[in-house]
C-alpha positions in Angstrom: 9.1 -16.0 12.9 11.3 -18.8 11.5 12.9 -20.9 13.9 16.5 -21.5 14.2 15.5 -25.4 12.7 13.5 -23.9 10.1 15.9 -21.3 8.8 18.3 -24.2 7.0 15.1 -25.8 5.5 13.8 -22.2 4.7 17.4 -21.5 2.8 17.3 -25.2 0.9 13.7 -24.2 -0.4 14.8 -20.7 -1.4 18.2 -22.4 -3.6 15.7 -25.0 -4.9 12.8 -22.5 -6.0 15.6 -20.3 -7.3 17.2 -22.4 -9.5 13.9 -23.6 -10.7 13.1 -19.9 -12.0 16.7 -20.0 -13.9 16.1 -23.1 -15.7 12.6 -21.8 -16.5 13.6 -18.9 -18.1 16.3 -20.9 -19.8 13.6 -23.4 -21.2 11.7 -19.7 -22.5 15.5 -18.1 -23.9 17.7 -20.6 -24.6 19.8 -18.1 -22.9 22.6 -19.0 -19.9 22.8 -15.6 -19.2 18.8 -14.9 -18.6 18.9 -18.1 -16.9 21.6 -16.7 -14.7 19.9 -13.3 -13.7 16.7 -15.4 -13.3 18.8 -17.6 -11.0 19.6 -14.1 -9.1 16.7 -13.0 -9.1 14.8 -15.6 -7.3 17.4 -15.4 -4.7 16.6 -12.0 -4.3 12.6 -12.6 -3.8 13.3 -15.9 -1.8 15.9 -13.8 0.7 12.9 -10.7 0.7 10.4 -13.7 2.0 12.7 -14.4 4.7 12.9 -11.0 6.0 9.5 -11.0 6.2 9.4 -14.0 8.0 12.0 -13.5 10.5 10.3 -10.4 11.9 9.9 -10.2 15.7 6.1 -9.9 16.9 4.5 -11.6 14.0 0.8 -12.4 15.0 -1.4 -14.6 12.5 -4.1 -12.1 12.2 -2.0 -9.6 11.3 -0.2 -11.7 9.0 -3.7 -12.6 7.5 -5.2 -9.2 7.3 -2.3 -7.6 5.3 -1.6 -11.0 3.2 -5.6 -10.6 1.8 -5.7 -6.8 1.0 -2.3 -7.9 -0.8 -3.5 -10.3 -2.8 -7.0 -8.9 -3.4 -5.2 -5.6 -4.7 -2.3 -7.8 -6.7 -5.4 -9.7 -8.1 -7.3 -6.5 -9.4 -4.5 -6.7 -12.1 -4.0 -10.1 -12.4 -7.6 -11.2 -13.0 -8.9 -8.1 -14.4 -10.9 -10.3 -16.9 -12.1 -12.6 -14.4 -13.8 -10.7 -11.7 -15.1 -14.1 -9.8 -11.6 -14.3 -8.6 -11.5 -10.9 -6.7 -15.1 -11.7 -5.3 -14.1 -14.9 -3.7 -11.0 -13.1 -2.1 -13.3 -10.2 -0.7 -15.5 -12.9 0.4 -13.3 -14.8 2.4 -12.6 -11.9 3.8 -16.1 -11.2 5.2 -16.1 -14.2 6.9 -12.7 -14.2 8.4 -12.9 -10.3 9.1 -16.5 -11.0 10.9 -15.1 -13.6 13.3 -12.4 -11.5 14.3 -14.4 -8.4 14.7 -16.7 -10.4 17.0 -18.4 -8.8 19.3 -19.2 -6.3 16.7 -21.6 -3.9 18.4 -19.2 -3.4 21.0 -16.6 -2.2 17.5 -18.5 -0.8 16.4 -18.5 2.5 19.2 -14.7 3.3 19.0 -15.6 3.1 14.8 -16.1 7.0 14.5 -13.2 8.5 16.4 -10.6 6.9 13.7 -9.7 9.2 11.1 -9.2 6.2 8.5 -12.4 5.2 9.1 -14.0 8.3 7.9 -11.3 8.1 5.0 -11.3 4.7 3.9 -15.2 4.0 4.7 -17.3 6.8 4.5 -17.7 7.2 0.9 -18.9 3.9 0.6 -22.2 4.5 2.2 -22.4 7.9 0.9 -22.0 5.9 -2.1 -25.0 3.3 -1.9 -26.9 6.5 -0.5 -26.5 7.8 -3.6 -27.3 4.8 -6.1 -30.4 4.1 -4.0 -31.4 7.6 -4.5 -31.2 7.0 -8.6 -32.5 3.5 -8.4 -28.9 2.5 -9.0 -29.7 -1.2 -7.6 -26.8 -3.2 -8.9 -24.4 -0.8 -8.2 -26.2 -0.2 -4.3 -25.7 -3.9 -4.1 -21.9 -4.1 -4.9 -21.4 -1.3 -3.0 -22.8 -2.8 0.5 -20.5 -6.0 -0.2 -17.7 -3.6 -0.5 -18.8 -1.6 2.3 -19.3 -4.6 4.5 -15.7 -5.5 3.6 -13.7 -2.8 4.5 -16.0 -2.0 7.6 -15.5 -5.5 8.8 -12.0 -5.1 8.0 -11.5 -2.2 10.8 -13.7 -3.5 13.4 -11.6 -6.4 13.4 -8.5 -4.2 14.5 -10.5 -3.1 16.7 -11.6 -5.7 18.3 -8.0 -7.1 17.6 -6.4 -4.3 19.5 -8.2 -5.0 22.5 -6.7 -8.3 23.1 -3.6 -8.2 21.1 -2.8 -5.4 22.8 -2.0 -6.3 25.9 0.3 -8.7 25.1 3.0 -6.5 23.7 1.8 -7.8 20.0 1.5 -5.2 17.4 -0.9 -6.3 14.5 1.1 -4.2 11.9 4.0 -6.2 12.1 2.3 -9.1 10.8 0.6 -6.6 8.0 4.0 -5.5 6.8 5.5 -9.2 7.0 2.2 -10.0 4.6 2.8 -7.0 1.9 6.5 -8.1 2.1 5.7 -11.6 1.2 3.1 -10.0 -1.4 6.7 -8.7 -3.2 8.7 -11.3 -3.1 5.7 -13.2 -4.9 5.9 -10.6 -7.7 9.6 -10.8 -7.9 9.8 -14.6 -7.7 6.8 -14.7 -10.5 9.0 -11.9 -13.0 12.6 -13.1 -12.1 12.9 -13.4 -16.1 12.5 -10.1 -16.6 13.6 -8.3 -13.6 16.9 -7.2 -15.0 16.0 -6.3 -18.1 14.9 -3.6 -20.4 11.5 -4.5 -21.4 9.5 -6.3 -18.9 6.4 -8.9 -18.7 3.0 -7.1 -18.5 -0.6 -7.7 -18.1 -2.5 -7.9 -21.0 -4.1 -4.3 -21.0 -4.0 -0.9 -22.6 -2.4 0.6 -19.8 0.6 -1.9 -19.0 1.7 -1.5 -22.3 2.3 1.7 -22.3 5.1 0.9 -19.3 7.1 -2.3 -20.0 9.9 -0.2 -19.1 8.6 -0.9 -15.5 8.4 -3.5 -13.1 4.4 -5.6 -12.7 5.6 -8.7 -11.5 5.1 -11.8 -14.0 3.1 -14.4 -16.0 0.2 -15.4 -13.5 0.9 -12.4 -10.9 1.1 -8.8 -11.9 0.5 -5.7 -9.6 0.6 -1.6 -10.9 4.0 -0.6 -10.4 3.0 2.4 -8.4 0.9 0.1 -6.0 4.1 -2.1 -5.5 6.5 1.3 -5.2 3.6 2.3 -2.2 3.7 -1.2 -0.2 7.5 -0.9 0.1 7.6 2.1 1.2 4.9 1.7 4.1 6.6 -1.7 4.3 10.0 0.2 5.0 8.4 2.8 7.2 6.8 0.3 9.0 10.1 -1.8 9.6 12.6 0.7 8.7 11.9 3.1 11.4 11.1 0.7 14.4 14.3 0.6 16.8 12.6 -2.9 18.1 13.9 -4.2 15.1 17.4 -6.2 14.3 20.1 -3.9 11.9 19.8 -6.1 9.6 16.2 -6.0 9.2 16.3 -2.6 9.0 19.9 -2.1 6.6 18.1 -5.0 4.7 14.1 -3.4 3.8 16.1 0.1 3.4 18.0 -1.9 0.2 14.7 -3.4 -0.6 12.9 0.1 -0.6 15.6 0.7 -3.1 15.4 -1.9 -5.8 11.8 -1.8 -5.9 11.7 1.8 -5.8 14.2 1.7 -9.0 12.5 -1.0 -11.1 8.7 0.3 -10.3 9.8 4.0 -11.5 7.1 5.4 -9.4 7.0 9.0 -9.0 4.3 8.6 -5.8 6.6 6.0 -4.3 9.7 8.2 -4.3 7.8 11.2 -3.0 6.3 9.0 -0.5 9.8 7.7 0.6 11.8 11.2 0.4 8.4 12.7 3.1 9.2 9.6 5.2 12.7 10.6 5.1 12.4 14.0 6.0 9.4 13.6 8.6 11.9 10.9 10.4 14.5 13.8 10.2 12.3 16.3 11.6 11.4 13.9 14.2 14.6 13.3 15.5 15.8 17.0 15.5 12.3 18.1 17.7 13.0 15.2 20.2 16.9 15.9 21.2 16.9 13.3 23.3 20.2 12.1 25.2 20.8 9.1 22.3 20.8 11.1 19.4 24.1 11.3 18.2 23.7 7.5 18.0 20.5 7.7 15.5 22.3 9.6 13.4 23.1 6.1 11.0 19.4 5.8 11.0 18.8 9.3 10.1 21.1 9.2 7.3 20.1 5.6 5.9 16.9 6.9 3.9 18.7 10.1 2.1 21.3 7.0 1.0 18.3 4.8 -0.4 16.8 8.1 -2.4 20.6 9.2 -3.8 20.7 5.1 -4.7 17.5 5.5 -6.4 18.4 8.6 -7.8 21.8 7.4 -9.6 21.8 3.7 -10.3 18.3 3.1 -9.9 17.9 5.8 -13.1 15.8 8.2 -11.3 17.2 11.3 -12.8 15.6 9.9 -16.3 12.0 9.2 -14.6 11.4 11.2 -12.2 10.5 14.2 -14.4 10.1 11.8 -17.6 6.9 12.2 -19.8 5.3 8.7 -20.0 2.4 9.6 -22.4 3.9 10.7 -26.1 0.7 12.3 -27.1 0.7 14.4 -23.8 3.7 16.4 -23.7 4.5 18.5 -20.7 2.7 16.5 -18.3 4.4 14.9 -15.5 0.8 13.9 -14.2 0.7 11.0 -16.6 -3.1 12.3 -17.9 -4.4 12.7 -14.2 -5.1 16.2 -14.8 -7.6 15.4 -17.4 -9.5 12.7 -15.7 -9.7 14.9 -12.7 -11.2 18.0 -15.1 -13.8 15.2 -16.1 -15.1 14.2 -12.5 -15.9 17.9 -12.1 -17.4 18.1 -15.7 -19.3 14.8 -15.0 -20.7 16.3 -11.2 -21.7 19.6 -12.9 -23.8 17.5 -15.2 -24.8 15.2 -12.2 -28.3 15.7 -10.2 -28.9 16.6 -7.1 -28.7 12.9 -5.3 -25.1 12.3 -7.1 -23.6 15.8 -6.2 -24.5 15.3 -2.6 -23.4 11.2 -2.4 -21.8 10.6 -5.3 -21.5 9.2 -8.2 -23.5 6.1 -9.1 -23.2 4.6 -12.4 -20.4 1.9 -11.4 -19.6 0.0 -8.2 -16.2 2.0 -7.8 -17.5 5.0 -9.5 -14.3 5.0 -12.4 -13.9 7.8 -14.9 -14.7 7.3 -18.8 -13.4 10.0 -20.9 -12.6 10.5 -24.5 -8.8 11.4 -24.7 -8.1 8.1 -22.9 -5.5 6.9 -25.3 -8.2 4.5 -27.1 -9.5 4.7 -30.3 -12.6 7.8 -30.5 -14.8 4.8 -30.9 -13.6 3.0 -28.1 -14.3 0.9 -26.3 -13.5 3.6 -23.0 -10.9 2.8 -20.3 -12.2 2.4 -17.0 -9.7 5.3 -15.1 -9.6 5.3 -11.6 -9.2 9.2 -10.0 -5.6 8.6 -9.3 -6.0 11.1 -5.9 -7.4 10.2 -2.6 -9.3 13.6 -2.7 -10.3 13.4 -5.7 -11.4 9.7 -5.3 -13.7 10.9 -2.2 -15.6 13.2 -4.1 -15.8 11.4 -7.2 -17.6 8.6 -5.1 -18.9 10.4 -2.2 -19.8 13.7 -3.7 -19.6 16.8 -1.3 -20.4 14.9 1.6 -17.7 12.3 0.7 -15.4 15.1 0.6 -15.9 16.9 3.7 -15.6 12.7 5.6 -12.1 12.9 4.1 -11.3 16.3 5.3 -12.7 15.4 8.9 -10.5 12.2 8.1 -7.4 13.5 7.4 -7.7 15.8 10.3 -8.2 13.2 12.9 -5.5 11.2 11.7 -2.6 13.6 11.2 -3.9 15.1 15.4 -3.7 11.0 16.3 -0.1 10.6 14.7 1.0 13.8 16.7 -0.6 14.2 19.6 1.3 13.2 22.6 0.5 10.2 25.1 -0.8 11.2 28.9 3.1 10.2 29.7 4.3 12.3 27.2 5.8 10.6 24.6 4.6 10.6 20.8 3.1 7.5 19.2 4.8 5.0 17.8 7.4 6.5 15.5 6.2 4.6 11.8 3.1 6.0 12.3 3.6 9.4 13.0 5.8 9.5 10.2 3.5 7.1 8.3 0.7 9.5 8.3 2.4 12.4 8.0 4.5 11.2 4.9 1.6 10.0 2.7 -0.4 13.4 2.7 1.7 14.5 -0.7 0.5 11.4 -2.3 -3.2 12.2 -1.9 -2.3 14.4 -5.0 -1.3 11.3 -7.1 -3.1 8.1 -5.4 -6.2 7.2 -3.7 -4.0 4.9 -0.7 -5.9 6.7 1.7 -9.2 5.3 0.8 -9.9 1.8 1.8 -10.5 -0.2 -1.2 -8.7 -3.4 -3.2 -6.1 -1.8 -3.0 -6.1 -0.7 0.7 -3.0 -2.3 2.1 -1.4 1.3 2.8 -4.7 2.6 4.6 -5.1 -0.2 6.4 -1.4 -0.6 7.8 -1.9 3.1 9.2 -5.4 2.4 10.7 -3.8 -0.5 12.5 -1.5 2.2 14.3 -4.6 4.7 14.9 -6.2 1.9 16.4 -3.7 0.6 18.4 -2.5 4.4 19.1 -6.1 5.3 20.6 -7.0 2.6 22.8 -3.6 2.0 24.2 -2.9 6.0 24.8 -2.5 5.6 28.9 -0.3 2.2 28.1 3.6 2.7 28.8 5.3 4.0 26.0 6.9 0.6 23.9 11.3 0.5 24.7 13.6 -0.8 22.1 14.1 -4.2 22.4 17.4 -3.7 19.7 20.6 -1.3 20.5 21.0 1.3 17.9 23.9 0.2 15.7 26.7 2.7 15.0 27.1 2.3 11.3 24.0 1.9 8.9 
């Protein structure tokens, strides 16, 4: 949290760095009017750095645990060409993850009753099951790294929750400080092209299909849809905690717009309108004496999806056919690539039916309407749907792990404490809000690009082995206008 000493020095270094991207973008235009919006810009992603900064309850690990699953995931688009990058990420993950999960044994026991566990880890081992089983050696070895990653990753909430715990600190704090500094990075790195029409892209067949949306910029780029899902667990996560300022709250709900607008992701807006409505539902079941007072809050949301709606041009994307040799489909090609994991597991033996797919490390989908030439080379397509994505690299077994998954984790988000009271309101609605994305996104398995799993096994963890604490009290009066 930035002190009251650091907040002038914070606001010196924000003008300094902004005016820096202007008179980049002017030496690139020759344009005072880019130069300008630059300028504006970079005030933008500066002022979203000190939101995430000035949040109450920030703990370092937290902090650190969301900041590497946002760069890891930012850098699967970034260096796509230069895997070494994304290796040395994950591996200073394993050792930082490792100390923090220490005693690991002891972890290790309270591993199995998360949901997210079984939907973000399972399939790995499923996975290197199944490439052992086919002599698959390479692709067994990657697979333990990856495995030994994520695992690592959740043992150390674990182990994290049983000390952090008690002193009133919530490690998802520091997770959704670290995705928000992960956007202002991208909007700092493409403040040139924020405001306009076409807009800087990585170098791949994919991005250039979309330079009508928002990646980020030269040196750090991130899938639009990825960036649309981080705010919107970022805004759950903030949006809908009363121990929050107003501000923090008015300000990540006109964040949640913006990037919501310029990232024109269908998932992210479905996401966002389920959070919306399970917030709504929430507040209606509870009837508590306060809740002509929440009200504001209630309505605040369903203003950020009209926003998004109108002058963030939803009404032209929401429905809008992004492939012109695919009519009709709203899916963006998923369809297809799904029809090919089942063609590819009919064709599959035994081993890979029961464990998975085994012929790459994150078991992607080749197929031959992929937009290339029929020579190709092939895109490497990743399932674009959590359950999809369990089966394709878990195989029946990885499947029913993210059915037993899902279960737990929707019964932890609901089920009531021994006093009572629900679990912390962003993750029930969390949880419950990103079940209609499994159809379009694979955020609920752990991976690269993990951030949104891991933020919501942060509140199972803390949700199960703090279940006889007190229920958590507003530290922040609701405010009577949004």
């Amino acid at each position: 949290m930035i002190t009251a000493r650091g907040r002038s020095a914070f606001v010196v270094v924000a003008v300094v760095l902004a005016l820096l991207a202007g008179v980049l973008e002017y030496t690139r235009t020759d344009s005072i009017g880019q130069s300008a919006a630059a300028f504006a810009a970079g005030l933008i992603a500066l002022a979203v750095a000190g939101l995430a900064l000035s949040l109450p309850g920030i703990t370092v690990p937290g902090l650190t645990l969301g900041g590497l699953f946002v760069v890891a995931g930012i850098l699967t688009w970034t260096a796509t060409k230069r895997p070494g990058i994304i290796w040395a990420v994950l591996a200073v993950e394993v050792v930082v993850f490792a100390v923090w999960a220490w005693p690991w044994l002891r972890s290790l026991r309270s591993l199995p009753r998360l949901g997210t566990a079984w939907l973000g880890l399972a399939y790995w081992f499923l996975g290197i099951a199944g490439a052992v089983l086919v002599a698959h050696w390479k692709v067994a070895g990657q697979r333990v790294a990856y495995a030994g990653v994520f695992t690592l990753a959740v043992l150390a909430l674990i182990a994290l929750n049983s000390t952090a715990g008690r002193r009133g600190r919530d490690l998802s704090v520091g997770m959704a400080s670290g995705i928000l500094l992960g956007v202002a990075a991208l909007l700092l790195a493409g403040s040139g092209s924020l405001f306009d029409a076409v807009r800087a892209i990585p170098d791949n067949a994919s991005a250039r299909m979309m330079t009508d949306r928002f990646w980020g910029g030269p040196g750090l780029f991130y899938h639009p849809n990825s960036l649309a899902g981080l705010m919107a667990v970022a805004g759950i996560r903030i949006g809908f905690d009363r121990a929050m300022a107003w501000w923090q709250r008015l300000g990540v709900a006109a964040l949640a717009a913006l990037v919501l607008s310029i990232c024109e992701s269908r998932t992210g807006f479905v996401f966002a309108t389920a959070a919306a409505i399970v917030h709504l539902g929430l507040v209606l079941w509870k009837r508590n004496e306060d809740v002509d007072r929440r009200w504001p809050s209630v309505a605040t949301p369903f203003v950020v999806l009209a926003i998004v709606m109108t002058l963030g041009g939803g009404y032209g994307w929401v429905l809008k056919d992004r492939f012109a040799d695919n009519p009709n489909d709203v899916t963006s090609g998923r369809t297809d690539t799904w029809r090919q994991v089942w063609v590819d597991w009919k064709d599959a033996g035994w081993a890979e039916k029961a464990f998975g797919d085994a012929k790459t490390s994150r078991a992607v989908v080749e197929r031959l309407d992929d937009g290339n030439p029929v020579e190709g080379p092939r895109r490497q397509l990743n399932t674009d749907n959590a359950a999809v994505g369990a089966f394709r690299r878990g195989g029946i077994l990885g499947a029913a792990a993210f059915l037993l998954g899902l279960v737990l984790l929707l019964w932890h988000a609901v089920r009531r404490r021994p006093d009572g009271t629900l679990p912390a309101a962003w993750f029930t609605i969390g949880a419950l809000a990103v079940v209609p994305t499994i159809a379009t996104e694979d955020w609920l398995i752990g991976g690269t690009n993990g951030a949104i799993w891991l933020i919501l096994a942060a509140g199972e963890a803390r949700t199960l082995l703090h279940r006889d604490e007190p229920a958590e009290q507003p530290r922040q009066p609701e405010p009577a206008v949004p």
